[in-house]
C-alpha positions in Angstrom: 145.5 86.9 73.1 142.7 89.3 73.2 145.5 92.0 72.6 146.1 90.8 69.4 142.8 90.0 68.7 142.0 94.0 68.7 144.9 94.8 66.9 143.9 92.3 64.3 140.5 92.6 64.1 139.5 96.6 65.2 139.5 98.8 62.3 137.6 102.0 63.9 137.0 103.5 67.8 134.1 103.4 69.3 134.0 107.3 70.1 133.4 107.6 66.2 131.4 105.1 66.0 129.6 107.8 68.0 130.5 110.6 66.1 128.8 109.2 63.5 125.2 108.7 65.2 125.8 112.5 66.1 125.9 113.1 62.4 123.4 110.8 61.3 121.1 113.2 63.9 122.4 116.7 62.8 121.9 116.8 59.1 117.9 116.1 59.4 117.3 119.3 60.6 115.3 118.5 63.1 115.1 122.3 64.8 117.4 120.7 67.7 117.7 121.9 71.0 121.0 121.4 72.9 120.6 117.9 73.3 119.5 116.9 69.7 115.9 116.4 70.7 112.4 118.3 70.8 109.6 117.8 73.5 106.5 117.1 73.2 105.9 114.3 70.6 104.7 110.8 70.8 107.7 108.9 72.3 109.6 105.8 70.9 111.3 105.7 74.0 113.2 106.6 77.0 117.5 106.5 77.8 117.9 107.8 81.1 115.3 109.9 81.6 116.1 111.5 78.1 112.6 111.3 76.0 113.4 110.0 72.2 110.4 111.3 69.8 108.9 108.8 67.3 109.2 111.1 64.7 113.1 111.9 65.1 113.3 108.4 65.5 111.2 107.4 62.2 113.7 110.5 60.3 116.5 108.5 61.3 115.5 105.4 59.7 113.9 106.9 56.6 117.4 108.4 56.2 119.3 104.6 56.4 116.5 102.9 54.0 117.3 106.1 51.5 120.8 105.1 51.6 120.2 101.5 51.7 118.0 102.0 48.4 120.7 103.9 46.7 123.5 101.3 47.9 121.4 98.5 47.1 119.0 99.3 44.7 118.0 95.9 43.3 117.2 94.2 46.9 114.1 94.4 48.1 113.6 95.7 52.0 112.0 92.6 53.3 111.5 92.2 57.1 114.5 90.9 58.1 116.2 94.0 56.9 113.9 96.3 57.9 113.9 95.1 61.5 117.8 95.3 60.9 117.3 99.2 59.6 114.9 100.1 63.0 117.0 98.9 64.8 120.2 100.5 63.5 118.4 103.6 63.8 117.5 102.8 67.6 120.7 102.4 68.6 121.9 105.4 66.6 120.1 107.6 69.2 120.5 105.7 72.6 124.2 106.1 71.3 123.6 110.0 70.7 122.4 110.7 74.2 125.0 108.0 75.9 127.4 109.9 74.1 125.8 113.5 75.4 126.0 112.1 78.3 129.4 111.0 78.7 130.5 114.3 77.5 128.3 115.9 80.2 130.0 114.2 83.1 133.4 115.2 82.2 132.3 118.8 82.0 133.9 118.8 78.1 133.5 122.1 76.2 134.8 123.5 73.2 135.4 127.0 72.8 134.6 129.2 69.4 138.6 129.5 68.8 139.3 126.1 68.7 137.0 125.4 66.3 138.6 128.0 64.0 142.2 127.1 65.4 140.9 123.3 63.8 139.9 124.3 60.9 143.0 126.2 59.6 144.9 123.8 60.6 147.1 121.4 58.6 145.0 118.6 59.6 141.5 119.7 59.8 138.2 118.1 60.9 136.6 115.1 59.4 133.5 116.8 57.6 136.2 119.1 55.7 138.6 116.5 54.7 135.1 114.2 53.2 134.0 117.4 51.2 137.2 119.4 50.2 140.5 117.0 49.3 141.7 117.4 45.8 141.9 114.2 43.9 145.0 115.2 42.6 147.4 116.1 45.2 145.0 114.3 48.2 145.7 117.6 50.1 142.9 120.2 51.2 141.6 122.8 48.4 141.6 125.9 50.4 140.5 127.6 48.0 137.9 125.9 47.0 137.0 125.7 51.2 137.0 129.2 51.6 134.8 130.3 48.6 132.4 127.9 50.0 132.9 129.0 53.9 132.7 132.5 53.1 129.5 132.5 50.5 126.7 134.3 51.9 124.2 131.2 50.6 125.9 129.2 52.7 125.7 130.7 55.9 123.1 128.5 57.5 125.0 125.5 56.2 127.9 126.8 58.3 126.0 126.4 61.0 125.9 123.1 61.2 129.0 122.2 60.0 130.8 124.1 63.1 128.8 122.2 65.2 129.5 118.8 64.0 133.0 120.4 63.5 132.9 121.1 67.5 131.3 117.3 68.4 134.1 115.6 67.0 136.4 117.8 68.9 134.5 117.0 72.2 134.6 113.2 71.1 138.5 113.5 70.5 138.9 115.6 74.2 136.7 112.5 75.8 139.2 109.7 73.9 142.4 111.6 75.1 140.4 111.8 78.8 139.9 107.9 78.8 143.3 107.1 77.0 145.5 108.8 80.0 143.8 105.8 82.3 145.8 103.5 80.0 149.4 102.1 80.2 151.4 99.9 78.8 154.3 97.2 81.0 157.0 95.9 79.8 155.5 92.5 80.4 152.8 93.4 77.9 155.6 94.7 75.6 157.2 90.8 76.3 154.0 88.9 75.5 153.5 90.7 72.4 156.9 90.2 71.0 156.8 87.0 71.8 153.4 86.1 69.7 154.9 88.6 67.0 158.2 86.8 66.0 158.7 83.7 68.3 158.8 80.5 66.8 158.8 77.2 68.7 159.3 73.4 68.7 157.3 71.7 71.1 155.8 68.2 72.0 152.3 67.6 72.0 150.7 65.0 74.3 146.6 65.4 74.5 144.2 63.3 76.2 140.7 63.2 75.5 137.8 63.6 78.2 136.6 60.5 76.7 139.9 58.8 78.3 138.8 59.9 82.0 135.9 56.7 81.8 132.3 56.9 81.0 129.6 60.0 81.8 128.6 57.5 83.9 131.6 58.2 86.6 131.0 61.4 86.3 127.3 62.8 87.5 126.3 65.5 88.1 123.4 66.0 90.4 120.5 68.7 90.9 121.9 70.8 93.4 125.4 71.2 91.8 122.9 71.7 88.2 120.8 74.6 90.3 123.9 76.3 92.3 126.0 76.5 89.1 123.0 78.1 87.3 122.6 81.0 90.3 126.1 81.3 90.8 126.7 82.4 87.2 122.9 84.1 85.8 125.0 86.6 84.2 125.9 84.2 81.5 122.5 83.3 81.1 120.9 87.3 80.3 119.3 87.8 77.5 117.0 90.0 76.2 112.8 89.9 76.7 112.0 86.4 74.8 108.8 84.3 73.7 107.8 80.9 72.8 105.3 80.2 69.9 103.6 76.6 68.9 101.9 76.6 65.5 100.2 75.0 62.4 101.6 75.6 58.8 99.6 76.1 56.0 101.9 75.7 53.1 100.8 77.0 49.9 102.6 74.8 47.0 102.5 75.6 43.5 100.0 73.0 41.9 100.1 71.0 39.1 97.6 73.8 37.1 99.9 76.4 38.6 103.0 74.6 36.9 101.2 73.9 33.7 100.0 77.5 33.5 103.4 78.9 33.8 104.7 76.4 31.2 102.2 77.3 28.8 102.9 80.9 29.4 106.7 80.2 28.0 105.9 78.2 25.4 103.4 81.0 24.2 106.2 83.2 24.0 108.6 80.6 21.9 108.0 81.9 18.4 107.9 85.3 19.1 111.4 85.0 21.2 112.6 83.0 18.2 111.6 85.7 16.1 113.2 88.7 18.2 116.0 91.0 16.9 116.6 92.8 19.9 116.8 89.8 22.7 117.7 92.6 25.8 114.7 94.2 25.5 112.7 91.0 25.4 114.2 89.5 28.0 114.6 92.6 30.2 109.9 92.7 29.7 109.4 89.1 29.7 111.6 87.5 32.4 111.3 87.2 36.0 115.1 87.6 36.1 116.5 90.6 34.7 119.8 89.4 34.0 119.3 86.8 31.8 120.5 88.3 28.0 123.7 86.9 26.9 124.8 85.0 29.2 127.0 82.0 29.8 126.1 78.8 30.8 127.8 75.0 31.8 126.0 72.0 33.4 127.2 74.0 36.6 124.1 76.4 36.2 121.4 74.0 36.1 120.2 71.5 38.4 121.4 67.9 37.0 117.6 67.2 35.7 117.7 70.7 33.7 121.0 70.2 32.9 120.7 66.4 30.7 117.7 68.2 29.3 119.2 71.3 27.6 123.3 69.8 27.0 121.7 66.4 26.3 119.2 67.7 23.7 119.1 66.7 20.3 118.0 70.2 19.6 121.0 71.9 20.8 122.9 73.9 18.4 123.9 77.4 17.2 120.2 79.6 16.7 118.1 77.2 18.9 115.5 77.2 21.3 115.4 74.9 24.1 112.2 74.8 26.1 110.8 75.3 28.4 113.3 73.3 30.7 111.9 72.6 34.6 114.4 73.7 36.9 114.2 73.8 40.6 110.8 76.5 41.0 111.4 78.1 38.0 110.8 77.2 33.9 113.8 78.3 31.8 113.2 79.0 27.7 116.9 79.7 26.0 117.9 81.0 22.5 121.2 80.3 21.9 123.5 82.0 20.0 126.5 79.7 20.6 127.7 76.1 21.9 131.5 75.1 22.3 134.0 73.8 24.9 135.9 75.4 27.6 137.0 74.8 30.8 135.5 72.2 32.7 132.9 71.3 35.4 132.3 68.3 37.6 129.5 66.5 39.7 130.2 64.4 42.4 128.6 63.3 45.5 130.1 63.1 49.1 129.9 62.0 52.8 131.2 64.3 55.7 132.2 63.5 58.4 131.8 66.5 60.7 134.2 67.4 63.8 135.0 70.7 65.5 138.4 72.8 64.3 141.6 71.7 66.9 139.1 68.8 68.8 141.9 66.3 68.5 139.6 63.6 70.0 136.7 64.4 67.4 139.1 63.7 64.5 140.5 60.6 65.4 136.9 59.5 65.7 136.0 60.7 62.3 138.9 59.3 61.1 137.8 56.1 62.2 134.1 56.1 61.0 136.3 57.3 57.2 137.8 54.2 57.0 135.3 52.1 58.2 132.6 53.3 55.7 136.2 53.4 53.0 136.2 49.3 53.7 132.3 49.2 53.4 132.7 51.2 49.8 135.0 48.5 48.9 133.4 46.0 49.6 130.9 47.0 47.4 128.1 49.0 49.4 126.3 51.7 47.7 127.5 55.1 48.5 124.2 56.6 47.8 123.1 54.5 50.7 126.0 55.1 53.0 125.8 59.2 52.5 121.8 58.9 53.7 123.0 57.1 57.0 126.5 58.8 58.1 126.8 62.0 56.2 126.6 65.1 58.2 126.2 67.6 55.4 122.4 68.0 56.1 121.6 69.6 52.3 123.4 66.4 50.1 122.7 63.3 52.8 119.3 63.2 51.6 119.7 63.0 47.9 122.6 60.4 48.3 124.9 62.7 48.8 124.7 64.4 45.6 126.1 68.2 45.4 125.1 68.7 41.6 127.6 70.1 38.8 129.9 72.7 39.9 132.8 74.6 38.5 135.9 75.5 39.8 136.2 77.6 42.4 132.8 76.9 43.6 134.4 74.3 46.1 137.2 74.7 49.1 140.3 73.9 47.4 141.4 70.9 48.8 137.8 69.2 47.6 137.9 70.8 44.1 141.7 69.5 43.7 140.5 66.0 44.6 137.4 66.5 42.7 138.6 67.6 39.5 141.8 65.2 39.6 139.7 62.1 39.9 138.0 60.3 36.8 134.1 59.4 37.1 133.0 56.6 38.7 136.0 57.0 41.1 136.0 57.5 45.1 138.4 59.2 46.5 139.6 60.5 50.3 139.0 61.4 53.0 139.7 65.0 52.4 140.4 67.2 54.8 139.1 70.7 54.6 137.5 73.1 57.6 134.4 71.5 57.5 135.4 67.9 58.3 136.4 64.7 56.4 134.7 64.3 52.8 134.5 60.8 51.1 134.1 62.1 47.2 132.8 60.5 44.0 133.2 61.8 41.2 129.9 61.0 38.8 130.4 63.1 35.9 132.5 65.8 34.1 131.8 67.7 31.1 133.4 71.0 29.5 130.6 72.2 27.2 129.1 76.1 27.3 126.2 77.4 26.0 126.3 81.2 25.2 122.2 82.6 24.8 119.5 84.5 26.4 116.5 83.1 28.5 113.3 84.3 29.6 113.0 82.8 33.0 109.4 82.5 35.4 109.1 81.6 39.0 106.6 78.9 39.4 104.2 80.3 42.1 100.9 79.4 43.5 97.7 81.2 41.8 95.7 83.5 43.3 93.0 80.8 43.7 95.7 78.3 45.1 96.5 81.3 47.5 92.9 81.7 48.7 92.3 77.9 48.8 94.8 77.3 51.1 94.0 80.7 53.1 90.8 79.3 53.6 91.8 76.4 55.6 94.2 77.9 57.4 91.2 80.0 58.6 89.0 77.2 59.4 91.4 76.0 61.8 92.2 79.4 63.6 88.1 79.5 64.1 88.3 76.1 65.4 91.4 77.2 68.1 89.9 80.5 69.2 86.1 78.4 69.5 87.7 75.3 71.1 91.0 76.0 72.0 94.4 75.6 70.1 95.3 72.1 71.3 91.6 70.6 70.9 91.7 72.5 67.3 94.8 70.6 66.4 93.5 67.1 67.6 90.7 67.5 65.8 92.6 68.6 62.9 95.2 66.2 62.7 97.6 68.9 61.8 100.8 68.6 62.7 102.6 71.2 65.4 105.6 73.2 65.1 107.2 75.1 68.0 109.6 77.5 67.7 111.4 77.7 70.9 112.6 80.8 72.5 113.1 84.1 70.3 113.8 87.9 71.3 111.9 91.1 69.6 114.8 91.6 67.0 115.9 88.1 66.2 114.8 85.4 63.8 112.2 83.5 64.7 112.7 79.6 64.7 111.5 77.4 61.8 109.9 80.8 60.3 112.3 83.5 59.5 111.6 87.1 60.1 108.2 88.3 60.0 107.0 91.9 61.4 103.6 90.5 61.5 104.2 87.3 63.6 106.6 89.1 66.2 104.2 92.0 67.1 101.6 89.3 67.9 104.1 87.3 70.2 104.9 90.1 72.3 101.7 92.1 72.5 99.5 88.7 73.4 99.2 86.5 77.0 100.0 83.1 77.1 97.6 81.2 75.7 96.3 83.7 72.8 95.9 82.5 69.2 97.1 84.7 66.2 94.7 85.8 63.3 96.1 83.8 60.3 99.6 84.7 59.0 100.9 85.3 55.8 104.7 84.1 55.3 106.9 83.6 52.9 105.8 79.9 52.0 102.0 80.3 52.7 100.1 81.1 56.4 100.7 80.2 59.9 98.6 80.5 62.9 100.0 80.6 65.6 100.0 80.1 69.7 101.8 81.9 72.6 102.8 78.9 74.5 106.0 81.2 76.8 106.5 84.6 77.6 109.6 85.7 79.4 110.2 89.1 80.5 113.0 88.1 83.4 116.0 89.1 81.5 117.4 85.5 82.1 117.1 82.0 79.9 114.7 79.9 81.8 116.5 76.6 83.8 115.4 74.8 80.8 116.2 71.6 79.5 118.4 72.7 76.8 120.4 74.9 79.7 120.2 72.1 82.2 122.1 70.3 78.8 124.8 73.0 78.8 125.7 73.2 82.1 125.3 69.1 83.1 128.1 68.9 79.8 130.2 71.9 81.0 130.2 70.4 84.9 130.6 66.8 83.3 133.5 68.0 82.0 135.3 69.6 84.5 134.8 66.6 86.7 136.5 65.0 83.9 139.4 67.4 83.7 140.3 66.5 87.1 140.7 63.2 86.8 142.6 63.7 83.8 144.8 65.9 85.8 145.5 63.3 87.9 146.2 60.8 85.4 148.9 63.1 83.6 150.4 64.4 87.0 151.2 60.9 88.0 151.8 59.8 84.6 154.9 62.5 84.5 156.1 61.4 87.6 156.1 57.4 86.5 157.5 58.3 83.1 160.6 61.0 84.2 158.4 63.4 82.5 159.0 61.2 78.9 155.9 62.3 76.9 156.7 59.6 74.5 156.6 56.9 77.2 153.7 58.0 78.9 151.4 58.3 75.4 152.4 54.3 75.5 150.5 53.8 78.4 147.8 56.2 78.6 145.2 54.3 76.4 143.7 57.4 73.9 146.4 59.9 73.6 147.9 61.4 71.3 151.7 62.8 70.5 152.2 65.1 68.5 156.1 66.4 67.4 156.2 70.3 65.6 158.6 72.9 64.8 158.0 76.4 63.4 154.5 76.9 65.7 153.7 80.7 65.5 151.4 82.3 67.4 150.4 85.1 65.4 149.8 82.3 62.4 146.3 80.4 61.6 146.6 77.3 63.7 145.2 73.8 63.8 146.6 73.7 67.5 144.1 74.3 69.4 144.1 77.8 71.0 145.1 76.7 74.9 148.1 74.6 73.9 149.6 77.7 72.1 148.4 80.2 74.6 150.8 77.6 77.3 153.9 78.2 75.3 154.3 81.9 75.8 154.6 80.9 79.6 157.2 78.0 79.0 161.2 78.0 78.8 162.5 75.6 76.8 163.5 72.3 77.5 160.9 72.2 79.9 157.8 69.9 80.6 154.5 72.0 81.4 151.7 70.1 84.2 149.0 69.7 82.7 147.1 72.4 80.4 143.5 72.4 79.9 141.9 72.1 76.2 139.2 72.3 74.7 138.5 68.5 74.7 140.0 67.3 77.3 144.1 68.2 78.8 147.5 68.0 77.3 151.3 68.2 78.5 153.5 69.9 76.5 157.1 69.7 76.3 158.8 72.7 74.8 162.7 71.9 72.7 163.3 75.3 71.4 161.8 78.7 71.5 163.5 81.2 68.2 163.5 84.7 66.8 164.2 86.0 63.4 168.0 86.3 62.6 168.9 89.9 63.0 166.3 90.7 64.9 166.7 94.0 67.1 164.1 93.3 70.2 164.4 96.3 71.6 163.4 98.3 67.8 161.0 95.7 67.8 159.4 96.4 71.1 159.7 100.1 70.4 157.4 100.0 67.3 155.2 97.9 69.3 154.1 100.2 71.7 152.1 102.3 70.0 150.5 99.1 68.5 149.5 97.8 72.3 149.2 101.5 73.6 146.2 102.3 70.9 144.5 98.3 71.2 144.2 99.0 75.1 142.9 102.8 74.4 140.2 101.3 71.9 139.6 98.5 74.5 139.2 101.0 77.3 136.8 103.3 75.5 134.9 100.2 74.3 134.6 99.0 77.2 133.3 102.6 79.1 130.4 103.2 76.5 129.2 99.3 76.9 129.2 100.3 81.0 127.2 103.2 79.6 124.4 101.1 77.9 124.6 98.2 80.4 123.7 100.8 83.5 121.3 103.3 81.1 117.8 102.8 82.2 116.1 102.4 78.2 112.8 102.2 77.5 111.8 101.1 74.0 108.7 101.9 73.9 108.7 100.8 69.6 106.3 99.0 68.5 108.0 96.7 65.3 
């Protein structure tokens, strides 16, 4: 299974990935010594003993926001991709000297003459191939290569290319060392060929962990809790981490603010009216610069902005409609041009959430489907029934309600039962990957609007800004003076916490912020932060954890995990027991045995390929590659629970040649296990390098 999973899913090998950080390195002319790096600067760091300067460091990651400004240049480098950047560069050069390294220990060289041999070859190096193939043919210009080569201006140049030129023949003489550790068996040969092109017929009978009897049969105590956690601490490593309570300071637009910014558009209504050339006035006036001649449906708008510009009596060809509230922004449109076309739909929903191939969790959302179906016709309010039992967190609290959408916004099966019902209707449930959806359908429309709009964000003034920077400062004098706890008591503030978080990940309930992360892991327990800007006003902030261990903490969110996972295998067992005895009792009859096993489930398929998305779940299919048919497996662990499976038939592809087949195979399997072994060497390397990051974000 992981086989294929590499063969599906890897698209490059490691050792380039490599290759690439090498290159990254070389072309900032750094005045390199052998290893890539100069002595004697401030340090960002240590891999093995190997110093990494700050400033190569800081050249590296100038170089990836240069090319992340000319990839991207409309997004703005905010701190989440920034930290993303540092740390891309980071691992660039712990890569570099693991790679150094690694070439190092297998004593690999490459002569002058095989760099030239390379070169003139038919299939040259990487850097040539970028920077010389003609269009054309897709062949090598040598002509073109050797005017270049061989001009005197270029001689420095040169340089650098034969040494990139002779890492990526080192990097290719490390893969071939690694790859001759690798072989391929027949039996790997088998199991591919089978999850390639075998098809099968098989039985399903699962039982749930629910069937085994109540948690309550089933505890789990302290020591087995403790023992399990020591046994296995590898599964618990993580990186450095630290916990953070604090007080938010929101700052919301106010009513002035919103006025201000309406008053602002609807200053600029006549002269927009007036305008000949909409572009430019658009492109200097709006907030969003891709707002001139646009389309628009109800599917655009929220459904408040959307009655107010299609339901206006003002709405035709040449008018102005505005300024329209929408969302955090007001919206002033010229239009050039109404009509019909196409259509777009609002409706509202309750999901019903359960994991993909959890047998047990669909039949119980099945269940709570058609009991809140029955409660919808008896005449309960959906509104009210999607605020109790709807799992989609962003619609349950408006009823609910996703809004107008087009086509092609939705999964298909919920836009095929959405636009084929008539409004006012209910319809499902609908299955789709994210659960069981109850749908109605509240309005439809097929009207456009073709115009231009000057659009601004409704933000909090400077004053608001300060007002609300003011008490957030208040309170930090208060938790320095008093304390943080004796602060918010006195306060009546309310307390967020956000729960463990590493140096390079999101924080909790706040997002990304440089600013807040250098405080958590340069302060003690205990210290307060100055106040904090974010992105929806200030925080200050509180150190309630810090934990260097390399390990998540035995807390109660773990002791959760592991009671569930220990729960369960107690459970399995007894499931085990059940299914054994049940196959005895039953003459190993799946269909008698589901009769008296009180929560299972039988399930009859044909053409079940392995190599196919599935809705089985993952363990059941695995079990067929080691079954004949017309046999009866024991049982076969799940991921809710077990199942027995009895397999009728096991097929090929008429025609098929195996032995062809397996032949083309090999290399597929031989180049997956090379990739895997070099994969797995170079995350040896990093898991056994001694690195010190010594950045400061």
């Amino acid at each position: 299974m992981a086989l294929m999973t590499k063969l599906r899913d890897k698209t490059h090998i490691v050792l380039y990935t490599l290759l690439a950080a090498f290159l990254a390195l070389i072309v900032f002319e750094w005045g390199m010594n052998s290893s890539g790096f100069t002595g004697g600067g401030v340090l960002a760091g240590k891999v093995n003993g190997t110093p990494v300067e700050y400033r190569n460091y800081e050249q590296v990651y100038d170089s990836l926001v240069d090319n992340f400004r000319r990839t991207s240049p409309q997004e703005e480098i905010s701190d989440e991709i920034e930290r993303e950047l540092r740390q891309r560069a980071w691992n660039l050069l712990v890569d570099q000297i693991l790679l150094e390294d690694a070439l190092q220990s297998f004593s690999i060289h490459v002569a002058d003459a095989e760099v030239l041999a390379a070169v003139e070859s038919d299939s040259p190096p990487m850097i040539i191939r970028q920077n010389f193939i003609n269009p054309e043919t897709g062949e090598i210009d040598r002509d073109r290569f050797e005017q270049a080569r061989m001009d005197p201006a270029n001689s420095d140049i040169w340089l650098q290319i034969e040494e990139i030129i002779r890492r990526e023949l080192m990097v290719q003489k490390l893969q071939r060392v690694l790859a001759t550790t690798v072989k391929v068996t027949s039996e790997e040969l088998d199991a591919l060929y089978d999850r390639q092109f075998a098809s099968y017929s098989a039985t399903f009978l699962t039982l749930p962990f629910s069937a085994a009897g109540p948690d309550s049969l089933f505890a789990v105590s302290d020591k087995e809790l403790n023992e399990y956690y020591e046994s296995n601490r590898e599964l618990f490593r993580q990186e450095p981490t630290r916990s953070l309570d604090y007080v938010s300071f929101p700052a919301l637009p106010t009513g002035r603010d919103s006025v201000a910014v309406r008053m602002e558009l609807e200053g600029l209504a006549a002269e927009f009216a007036a305008s000949d050339d909409d572009s430019s006035f658009v492109s200097l006036q709006s907030d969003r610069g891709d707002t001139f001649n646009k389309r628009y449906t109800r599917a655009d708008f929220s459904p408040a902005a959307a009655a107010a510009v299609f339901d206006s009596a003002s709405l035709s060809d040449g008018a102005l409609i505005g300024p329209v509230a929408d969302r955090n922004v007001y919206r002033l449109l010229k239009i050039r041009k109404s009509g019909t076309d196409g259509a777009v739909v609002r409706a509202s929903h309750i999901l019903l959430g359960f994991p993909a191939g959890d047998a047990a969790a669909r039949n119980d959302a099945e269940e709570r489907a058609a009991s809140i179906m029955n409660e919808l016709k008896n005449g309960k309010s959906f509104d009210l029934l999607a605020r109790e039992f709807s799992d989609d967190p962003g619609s349950a609290p408006h009823g609910g309600d996703l809004g107008w959408f087009a086509k092609g916004a939705m999964v298909p099966d919920f836009e095929k039962a959405a636009f084929g019902a008539a409004p006012g209707r209910v319809v499902g449930p609908v299955a789709t990957q994210f659960g069981l959806h109850i749908i109605k359908v509240t309005g439809r429309d097929n009207r456009f609007i073709d115009c231009s709009e000057v659009v601004r964000s409704i933000r909090p003034s400077s004053n608001t800004l300060e007002s609300v920077r003011r008490t957030a400062a208040e309170f930090q004098i208060e938790a320095v003076d008093k304390g943080f706890q004796k602060a918010l008591g006195a306060s009546g503030l309310k307390v967020s916490s956000t729960g463990p978080f590493t140096k390079n990940g999101m924080i909790p309930g706040i997002g990304f912020n440089n600013q807040i992360t250098r405080f958590a892991f340069d302060a003690s327990k205990g210290d307060v932060s100055d106040v904090v800007a974010t992105d929806d006003g200030f925080v200050v902030l509180q150190v309630t954890e810090r934990n260097d261990s390399g390990y998540r903490s035995l807390d109660e969110t773990v002791r959760d995990q592991i009671t569930r996972l220990l729960r369960d295998r107690k459970k399995g067992v007894a499931l085990d027991a059940m299914l054994s005895a049940g196959l005895a009792s039953s003459k190993q009859n799946l269909e008698a045995l589901s009769r008296s096993l009180a929560g299972s489930k039988l399930v009859k398929a044909s053409d079940i390929r392995r190599n196919a998305e599935s809705a089985y779940d993952p363990f059941l299919l695995e079990a067929l590659s080691g079954m004949k048919p017309s046999s009866v497996s024991l049982p076969v662990e799940t991921r809710s629970g077990r199942a027995l499976i009895a397999l009728e038939s096991k097929s090929y592809p008429d025609g098929m040649d195996p032995d062809e087949a397996r032949r083309r195979l090999r290399p597929l399997v031989e180049r997956a296990k090379t990739e895997q072994v070099i994969e797995d060497y170079f995350n040896a390397l990093r898991r056994e390098a001694t690195i010190e990051d010594m950045r400061r974000l």
